[in-house]
N, C-alpha and C positions, 0 to 999 in steps of 0.2 A: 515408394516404400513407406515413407511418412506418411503418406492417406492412409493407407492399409492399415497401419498401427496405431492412430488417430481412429479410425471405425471401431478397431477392436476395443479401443482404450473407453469409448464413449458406449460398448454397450455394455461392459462393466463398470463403469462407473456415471451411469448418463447425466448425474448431477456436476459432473465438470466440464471445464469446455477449456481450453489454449488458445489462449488469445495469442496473434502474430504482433510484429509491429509497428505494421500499417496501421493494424487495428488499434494499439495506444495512437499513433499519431492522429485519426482520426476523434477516437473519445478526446483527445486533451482541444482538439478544432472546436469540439460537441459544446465543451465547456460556457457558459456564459457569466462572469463573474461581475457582478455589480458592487464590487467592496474596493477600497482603494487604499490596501497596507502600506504601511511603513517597511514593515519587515516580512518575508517569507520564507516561513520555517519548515523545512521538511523532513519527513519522518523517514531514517534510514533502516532499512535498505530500499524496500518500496518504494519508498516517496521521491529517493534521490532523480529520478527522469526527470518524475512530470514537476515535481517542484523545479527542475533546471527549465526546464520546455516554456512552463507558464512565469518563472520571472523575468527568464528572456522577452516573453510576449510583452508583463506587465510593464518591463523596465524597473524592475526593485530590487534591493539586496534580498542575497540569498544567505540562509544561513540551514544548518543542521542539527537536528539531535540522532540521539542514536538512542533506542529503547531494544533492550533486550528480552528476549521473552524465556526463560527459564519452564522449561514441559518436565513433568516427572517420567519415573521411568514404568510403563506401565508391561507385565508380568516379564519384568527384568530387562525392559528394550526399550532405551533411550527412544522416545518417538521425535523426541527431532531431526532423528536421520531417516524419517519416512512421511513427507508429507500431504502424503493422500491419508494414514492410517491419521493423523493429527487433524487434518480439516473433519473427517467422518467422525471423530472423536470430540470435536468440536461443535457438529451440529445435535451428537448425545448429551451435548450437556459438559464436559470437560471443559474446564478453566485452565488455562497458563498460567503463570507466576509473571508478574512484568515488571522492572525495575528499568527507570532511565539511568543511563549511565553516560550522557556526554550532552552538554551545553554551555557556550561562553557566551549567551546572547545577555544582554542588556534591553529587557521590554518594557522594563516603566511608562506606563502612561504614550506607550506607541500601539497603532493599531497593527493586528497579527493575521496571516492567514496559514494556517496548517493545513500541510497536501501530503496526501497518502497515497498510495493506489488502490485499498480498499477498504472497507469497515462493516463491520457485523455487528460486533456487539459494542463495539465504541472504549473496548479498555484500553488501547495504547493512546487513542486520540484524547481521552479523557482524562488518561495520566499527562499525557505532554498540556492541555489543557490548564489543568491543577498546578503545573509544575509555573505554566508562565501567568497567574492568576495577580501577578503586576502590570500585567498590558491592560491598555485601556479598552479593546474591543479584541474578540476573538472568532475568529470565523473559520471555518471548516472548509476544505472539496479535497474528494477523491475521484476517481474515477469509476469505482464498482463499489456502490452502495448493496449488500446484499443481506442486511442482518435488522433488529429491532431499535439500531442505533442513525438519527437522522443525519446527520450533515446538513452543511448551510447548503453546498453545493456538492452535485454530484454529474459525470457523465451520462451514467446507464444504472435501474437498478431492477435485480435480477436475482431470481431464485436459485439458480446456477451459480455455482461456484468458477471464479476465473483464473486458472495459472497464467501468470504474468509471463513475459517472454526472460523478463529476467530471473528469472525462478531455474534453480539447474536442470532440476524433472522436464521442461520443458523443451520441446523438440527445438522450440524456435530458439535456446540460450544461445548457440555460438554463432549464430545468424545476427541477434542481437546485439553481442558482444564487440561483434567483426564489425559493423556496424557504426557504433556508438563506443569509438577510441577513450572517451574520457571516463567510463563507466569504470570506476575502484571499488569493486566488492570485495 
């Protein structure tokens, strides 16, 4: 039943795809990181896996921010409770509003790595960026690089837009959830 609905879903929207989470576990394998932080900051909601997945591998403190993205209402319908209508509005040219709202890190003159699971146009990664602009080096990986914004490191990048398995829209959520006990969204 979920092929079937997956076929349908991909010939109306062919520029998305659902990622499972095999498929995270393999991009965060993909990864090759040649940077050796101090600290590793991930960007919540997205970031919280691979940032756990990859400080586990590097052996570093983990830490979190949490950036909010504020979308207007476009003719009178919150688009953040639709988010297919939000990424296609996104690749028109719509901007989000973003404001960070949570950090207790201490990055002075420590080296940083920011993990997301993807980036397009590079606004939230640039804000958290700007925000820790007391660390001595700052480096970048996601997993789906898919917009005009680079990263230091990435797994895959791709014209395709990817839903994460922890994304609710997504068939794979309560596979992932069930999964992966520690996941607090």
């Amino acid at each position: 039943m979920i092929n079937l609905l997956l076929r349908i879903f991909y010939k109306i929207y062919p520029k998305y795809r659902f990622i499972t989470p095999k498929e995270i576990d393999k991009l965060l394998d993909k990864l090759k990181i040649d940077f050796d932080p101090d600290i590793i900051i991930g960007v919540l909601n997205g970031g919280y896996y691979p940032a756990k997945k990859i400080a586990k591998k590097m052996n570093k403190r983990l830490e979190f921010l949490k950036v909010k993205h504020y979308s207007t209402k476009i003719f009178g319908i919150e688009i953040e409770y639709f988010p297919i209508i939000k990424r296609i509005l996104y690749f028109c040219g719509f901007k989000e509003k973003t404001k960070l709202i949570k950090n207790n890190s201490n990055v002075k003159g420590k080296n940083i790595l920011i993990v997301d699971d993807e980036s397009g146009n590079g606004d939230t990664i640039n804000l958290v960026k700007d925000f820790l602009k007391d660390a001595k080096r700052i480096k970048t990986v996601v997993l789906v690089s898919y917009g005009p914004y680079n990263p230091d490191y990435y797994a895959i990048r791709s014209k395709k837009l990817f839903i994460m398995p922890w994304v609710e829209i997504s068939p794979y959520h309560k596979l992932f959830k069930s999964k992966i006990k520690f996941l607090n969204f």
